[in-house]
C-alpha positions as CSV (number, residue, x, y, z in Angstrom):
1,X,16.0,20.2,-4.0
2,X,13.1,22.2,-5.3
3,X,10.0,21.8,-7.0
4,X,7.9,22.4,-9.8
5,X,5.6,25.4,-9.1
6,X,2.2,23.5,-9.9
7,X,3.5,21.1,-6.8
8,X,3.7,23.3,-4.6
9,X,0.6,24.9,-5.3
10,X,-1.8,21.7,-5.4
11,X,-0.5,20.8,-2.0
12,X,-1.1,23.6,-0.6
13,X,-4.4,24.3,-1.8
14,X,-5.4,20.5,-0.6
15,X,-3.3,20.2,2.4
16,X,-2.9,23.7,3.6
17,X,0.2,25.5,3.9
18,X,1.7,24.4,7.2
19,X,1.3,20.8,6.4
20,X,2.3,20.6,2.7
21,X,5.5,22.8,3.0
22,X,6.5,20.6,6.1
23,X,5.5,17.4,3.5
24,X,8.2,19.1,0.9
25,X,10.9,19.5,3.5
26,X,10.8,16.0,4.3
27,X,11.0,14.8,1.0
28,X,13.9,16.5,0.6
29,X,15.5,14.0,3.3
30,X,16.5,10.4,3.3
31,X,13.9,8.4,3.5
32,X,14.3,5.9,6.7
33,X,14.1,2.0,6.5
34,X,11.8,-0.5,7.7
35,X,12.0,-4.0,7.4
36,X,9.1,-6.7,7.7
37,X,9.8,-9.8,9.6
38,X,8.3,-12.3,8.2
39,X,5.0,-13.9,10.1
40,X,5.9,-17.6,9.5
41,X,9.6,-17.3,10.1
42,X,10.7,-15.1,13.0
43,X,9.7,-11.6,15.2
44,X,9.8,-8.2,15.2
45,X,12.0,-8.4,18.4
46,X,13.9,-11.5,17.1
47,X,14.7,-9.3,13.8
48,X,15.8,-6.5,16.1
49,X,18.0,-8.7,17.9
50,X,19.5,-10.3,15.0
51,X,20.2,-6.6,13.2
52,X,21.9,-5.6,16.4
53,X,24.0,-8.5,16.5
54,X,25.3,-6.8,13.1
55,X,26.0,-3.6,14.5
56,X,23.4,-1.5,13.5
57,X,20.4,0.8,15.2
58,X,17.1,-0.9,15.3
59,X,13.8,0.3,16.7
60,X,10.4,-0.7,16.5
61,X,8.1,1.3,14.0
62,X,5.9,4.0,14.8
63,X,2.4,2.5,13.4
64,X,2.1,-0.3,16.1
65,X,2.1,-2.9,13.5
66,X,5.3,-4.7,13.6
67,X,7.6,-3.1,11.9
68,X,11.4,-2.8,12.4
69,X,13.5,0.4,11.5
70,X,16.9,0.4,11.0
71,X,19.6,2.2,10.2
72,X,23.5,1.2,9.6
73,X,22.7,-2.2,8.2
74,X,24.7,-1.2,4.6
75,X,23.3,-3.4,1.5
76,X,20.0,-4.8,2.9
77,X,20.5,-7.6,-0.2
78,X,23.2,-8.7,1.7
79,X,21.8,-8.6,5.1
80,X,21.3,-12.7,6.1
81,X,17.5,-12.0,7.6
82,X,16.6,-10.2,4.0
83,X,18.8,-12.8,1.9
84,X,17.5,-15.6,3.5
85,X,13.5,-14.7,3.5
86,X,12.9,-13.8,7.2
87,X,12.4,-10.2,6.3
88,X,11.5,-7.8,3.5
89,X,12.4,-3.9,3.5
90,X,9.1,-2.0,3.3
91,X,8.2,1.2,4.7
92,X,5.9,1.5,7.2
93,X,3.3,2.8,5.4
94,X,2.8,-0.1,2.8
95,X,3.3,-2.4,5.5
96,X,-0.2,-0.2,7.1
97,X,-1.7,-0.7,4.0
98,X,-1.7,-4.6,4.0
99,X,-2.8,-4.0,7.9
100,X,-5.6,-2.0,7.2
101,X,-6.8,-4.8,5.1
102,X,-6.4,-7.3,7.6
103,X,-6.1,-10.9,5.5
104,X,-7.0,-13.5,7.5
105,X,-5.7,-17.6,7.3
106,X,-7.7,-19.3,4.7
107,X,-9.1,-15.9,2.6
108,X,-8.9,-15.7,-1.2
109,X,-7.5,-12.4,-1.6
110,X,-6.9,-9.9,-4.9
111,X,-4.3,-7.6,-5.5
112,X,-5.4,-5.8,-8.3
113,X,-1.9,-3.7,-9.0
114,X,0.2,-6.0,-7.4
115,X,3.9,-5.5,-9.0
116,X,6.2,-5.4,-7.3
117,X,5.0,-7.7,-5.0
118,X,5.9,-6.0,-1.6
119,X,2.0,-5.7,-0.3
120,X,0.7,-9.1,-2.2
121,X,3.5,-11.4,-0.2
122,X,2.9,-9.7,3.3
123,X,-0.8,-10.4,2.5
124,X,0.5,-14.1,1.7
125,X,2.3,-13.9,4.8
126,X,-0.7,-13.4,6.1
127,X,-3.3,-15.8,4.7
128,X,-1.1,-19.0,5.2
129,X,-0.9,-22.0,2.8
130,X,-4.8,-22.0,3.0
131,X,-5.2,-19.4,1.5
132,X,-4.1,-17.7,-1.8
133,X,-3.2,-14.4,-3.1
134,X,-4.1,-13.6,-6.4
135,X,-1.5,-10.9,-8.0
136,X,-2.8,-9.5,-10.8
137,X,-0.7,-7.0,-12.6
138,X,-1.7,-5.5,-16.3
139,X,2.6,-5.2,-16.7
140,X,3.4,-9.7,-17.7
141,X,7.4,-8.6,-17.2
142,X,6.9,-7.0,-13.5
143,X,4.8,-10.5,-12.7
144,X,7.9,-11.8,-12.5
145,X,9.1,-9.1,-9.6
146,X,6.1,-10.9,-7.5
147,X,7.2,-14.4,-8.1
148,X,11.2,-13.8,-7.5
149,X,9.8,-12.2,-4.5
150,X,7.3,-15.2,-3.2
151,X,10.0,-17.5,-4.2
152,X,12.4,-15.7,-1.7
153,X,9.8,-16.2,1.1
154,X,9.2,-19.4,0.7
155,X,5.2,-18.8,-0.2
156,X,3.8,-20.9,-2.5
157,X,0.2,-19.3,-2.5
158,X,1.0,-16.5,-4.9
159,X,-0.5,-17.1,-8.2
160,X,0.2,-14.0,-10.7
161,X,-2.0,-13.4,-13.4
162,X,-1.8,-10.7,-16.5
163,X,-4.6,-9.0,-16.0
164,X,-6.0,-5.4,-15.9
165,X,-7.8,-4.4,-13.4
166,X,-11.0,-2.5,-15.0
167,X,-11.7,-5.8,-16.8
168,X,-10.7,-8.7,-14.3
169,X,-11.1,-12.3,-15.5
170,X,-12.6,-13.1,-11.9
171,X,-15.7,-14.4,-11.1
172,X,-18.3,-12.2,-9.2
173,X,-18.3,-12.4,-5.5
174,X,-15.2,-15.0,-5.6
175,X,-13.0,-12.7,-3.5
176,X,-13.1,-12.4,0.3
177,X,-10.6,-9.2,0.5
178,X,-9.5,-7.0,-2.3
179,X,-6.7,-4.5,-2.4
180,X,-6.9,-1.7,-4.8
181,X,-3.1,-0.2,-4.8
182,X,-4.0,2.2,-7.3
183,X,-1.5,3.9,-9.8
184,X,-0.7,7.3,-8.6
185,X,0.8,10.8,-8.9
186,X,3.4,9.0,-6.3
187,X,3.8,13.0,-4.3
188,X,3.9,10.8,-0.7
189,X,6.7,9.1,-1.6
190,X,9.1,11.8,-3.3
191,X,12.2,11.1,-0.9
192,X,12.1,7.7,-2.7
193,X,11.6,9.0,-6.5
194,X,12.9,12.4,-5.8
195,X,13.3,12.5,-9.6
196,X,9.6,11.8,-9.9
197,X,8.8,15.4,-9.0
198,X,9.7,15.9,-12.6
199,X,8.3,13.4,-14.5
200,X,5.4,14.0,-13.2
201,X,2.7,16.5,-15.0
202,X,-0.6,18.5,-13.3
203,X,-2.5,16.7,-16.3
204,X,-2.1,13.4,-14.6
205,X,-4.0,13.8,-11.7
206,X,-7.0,13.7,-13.2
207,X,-6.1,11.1,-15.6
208,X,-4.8,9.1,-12.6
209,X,-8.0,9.8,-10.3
210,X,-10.0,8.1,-13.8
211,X,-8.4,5.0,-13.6
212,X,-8.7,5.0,-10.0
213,X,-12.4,5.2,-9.9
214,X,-12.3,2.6,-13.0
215,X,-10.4,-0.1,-10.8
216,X,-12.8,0.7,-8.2
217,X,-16.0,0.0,-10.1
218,X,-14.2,-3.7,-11.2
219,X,-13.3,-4.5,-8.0
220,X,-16.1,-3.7,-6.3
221,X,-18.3,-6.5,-8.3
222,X,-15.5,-9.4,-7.5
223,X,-15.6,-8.6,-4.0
224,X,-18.2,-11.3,-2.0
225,X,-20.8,-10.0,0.8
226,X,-19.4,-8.9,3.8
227,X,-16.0,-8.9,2.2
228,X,-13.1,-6.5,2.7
229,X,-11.8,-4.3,-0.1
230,X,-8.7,-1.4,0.6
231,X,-8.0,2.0,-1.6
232,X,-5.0,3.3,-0.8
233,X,-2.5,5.5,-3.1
234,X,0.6,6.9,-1.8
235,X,0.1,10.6,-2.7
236,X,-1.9,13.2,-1.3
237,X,-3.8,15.2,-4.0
238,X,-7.6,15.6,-3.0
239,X,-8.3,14.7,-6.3
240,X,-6.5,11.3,-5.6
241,X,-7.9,10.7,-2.5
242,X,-11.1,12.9,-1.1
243,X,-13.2,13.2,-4.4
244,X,-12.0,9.5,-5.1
245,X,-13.5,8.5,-1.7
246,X,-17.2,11.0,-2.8
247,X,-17.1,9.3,-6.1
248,X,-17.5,5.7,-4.0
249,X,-19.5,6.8,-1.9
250,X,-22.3,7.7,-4.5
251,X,-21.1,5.2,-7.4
252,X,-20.9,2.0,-5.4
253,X,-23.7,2.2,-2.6
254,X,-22.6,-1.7,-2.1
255,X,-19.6,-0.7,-0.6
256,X,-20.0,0.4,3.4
257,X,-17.1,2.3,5.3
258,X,-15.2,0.5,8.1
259,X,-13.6,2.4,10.3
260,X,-10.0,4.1,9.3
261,X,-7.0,3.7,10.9
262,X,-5.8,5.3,14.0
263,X,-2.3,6.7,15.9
264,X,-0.9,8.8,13.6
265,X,-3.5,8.9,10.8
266,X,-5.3,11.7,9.9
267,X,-9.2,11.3,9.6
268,X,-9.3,12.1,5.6
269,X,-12.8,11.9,4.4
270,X,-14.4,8.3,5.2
271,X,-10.6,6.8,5.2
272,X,-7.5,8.2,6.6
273,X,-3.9,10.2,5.4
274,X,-0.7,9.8,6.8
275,X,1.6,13.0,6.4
276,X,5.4,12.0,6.0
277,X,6.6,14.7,8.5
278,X,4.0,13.5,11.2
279,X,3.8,9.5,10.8
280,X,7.9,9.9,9.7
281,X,6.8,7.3,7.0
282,X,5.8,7.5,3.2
283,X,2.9,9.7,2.4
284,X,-0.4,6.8,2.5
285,X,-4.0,7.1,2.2
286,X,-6.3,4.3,2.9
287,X,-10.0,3.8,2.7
288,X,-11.5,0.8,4.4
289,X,-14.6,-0.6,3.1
290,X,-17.1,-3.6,3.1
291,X,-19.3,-4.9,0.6
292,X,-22.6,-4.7,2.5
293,X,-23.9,-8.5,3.8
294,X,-26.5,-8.9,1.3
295,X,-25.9,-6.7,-1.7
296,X,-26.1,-8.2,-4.9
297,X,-24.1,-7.3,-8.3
298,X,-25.3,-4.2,-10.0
């Protein structure tokens, strides 16, 4: 399948050419799938076992965090493990997006885009029954992706609220760990939308890269001292990513880097890229940071 001209030309000029046309042949091929076991109800190796007990090929995931890919297992709706709430298909990446952030039993955490609902129930997952994920989601009619989701899970610590992120209804400081799952030009993830490549316009960049530096500055203030917040968008435009991460850095002094991840990431300004055709997962960047210990609301 080919692409638009302008495309082609932005990842090039941000990527360089090797990288970006090997990022456009890959999107050209199926996109592999991962499942997530879930924490509270079985293993990456039980999950294995279980999907080979069905016939198909399983192997672990190539990021180290738990992840199981599979192929041959036909309508994953159907598959008992995904039916009955002991896993959730996610790619890799997303699944390393909800690691980077690292939630821990008992934290309050924020997902500030969290429709639908794939990163905000790992993070559930995660946190336990005490804590709580708050997804928030500016869409009232994909809320309900989020709940159908937690409700599949079993979690009961996923209250969704219509809200929009550059004006939360949260209290200052209330928030141990935020993730910022930004809306984005998606050009990480084209095997998935491979339709996207045309909806898409050059104008949006920019327009996206303004709300992402909006939902930043929001964020930023609910966050508490010494708590965690994540930036990640699954594209791979400077504009989305680098000049996001220099915006931060000069616009919201509160906010410290932590260190990126590792493996196959690519050190990408203060955070970190994963390439499709090297990580063999969606396209991700991620940028780690901490509200420093004693900064106060600006």
């Amino acid at each position: 399948m080919s692409y638009p001209d302008w495309i082609v030309e932005r990842l090039v000029a941000d990527l360089g050419r090797e990288d970006a046309l090997a990022v456009l042949e890959v999107a050209n091929e199926p996109a592999p799938v991962a499942l997530r076991p879930h924490q509270g109800r079985t293993s990456a190796t039980a999950l294995a076992d279980e999907l080979a007990q069905l016939g198909a090929t399983v192997e672990p995931g190539q990021l180290g965090i738990g992840a199981v890919v599979v192929r041959g297992a036909g309508d994953l709706g159907r598959v008992p493990a995904v039916a009955e709430g002991r896993a959730t298909p996610q790619d890799e990446a997303s699944q390393a997006v909800v690691a980077a952030l690292d939630p821990a039993p008992g934290d309050v955490v924020l997902d500030t885009c969290a429709a639908p609902g794939g990163k905000a129930t790992a993070m559930a997952e995660r946190v336990g029954e005490t804590g709580v994920v708050v997804a928030a989601d500016v869409h009232p009619g994909r809320l309900g992706l989020v709940r159908r989701a937690a409700s599949r899970l079993g979690l009961t610590t996923v209250p969704t609220i219509v809200a929009d992120g550059r004006a939360l209804p949260v209290r200052t400081g209330a928030v141990d760990r935020v993730l910022v799952d930004a809306p984005c030009s998606g050009l990480g993830v084209l095997r998935r939308r491979p339709e996207a490549r045309w909806r898409i316009h050059p104008e949006a960049v920019g327009e996206l890269a303004d709300l992402q530096r909006a939902l930043l500055r929001d964020t930023a203030r609910v966050l508490r001292p010494g708590g965690t917040l994540v930036y990640s968008v699954c594209t791979l435009t400077r504009e989305e990513t680098l000049d996001v991460d220099a915006w931060a850095a000069s616009e919201l002094p509160e906010l410290v880097p932590l260190p990126p991840p590792v493996g196959p990431w690519r050190p990408w300004g203060r955070g970190a890229l994963l390439l499709p055709h090297v990580a063999g997962t969606d396209g991700m960047f991620v940028l780690r940071l901490q509200r420093a210990p004693h900064s106060s609301d600006r």
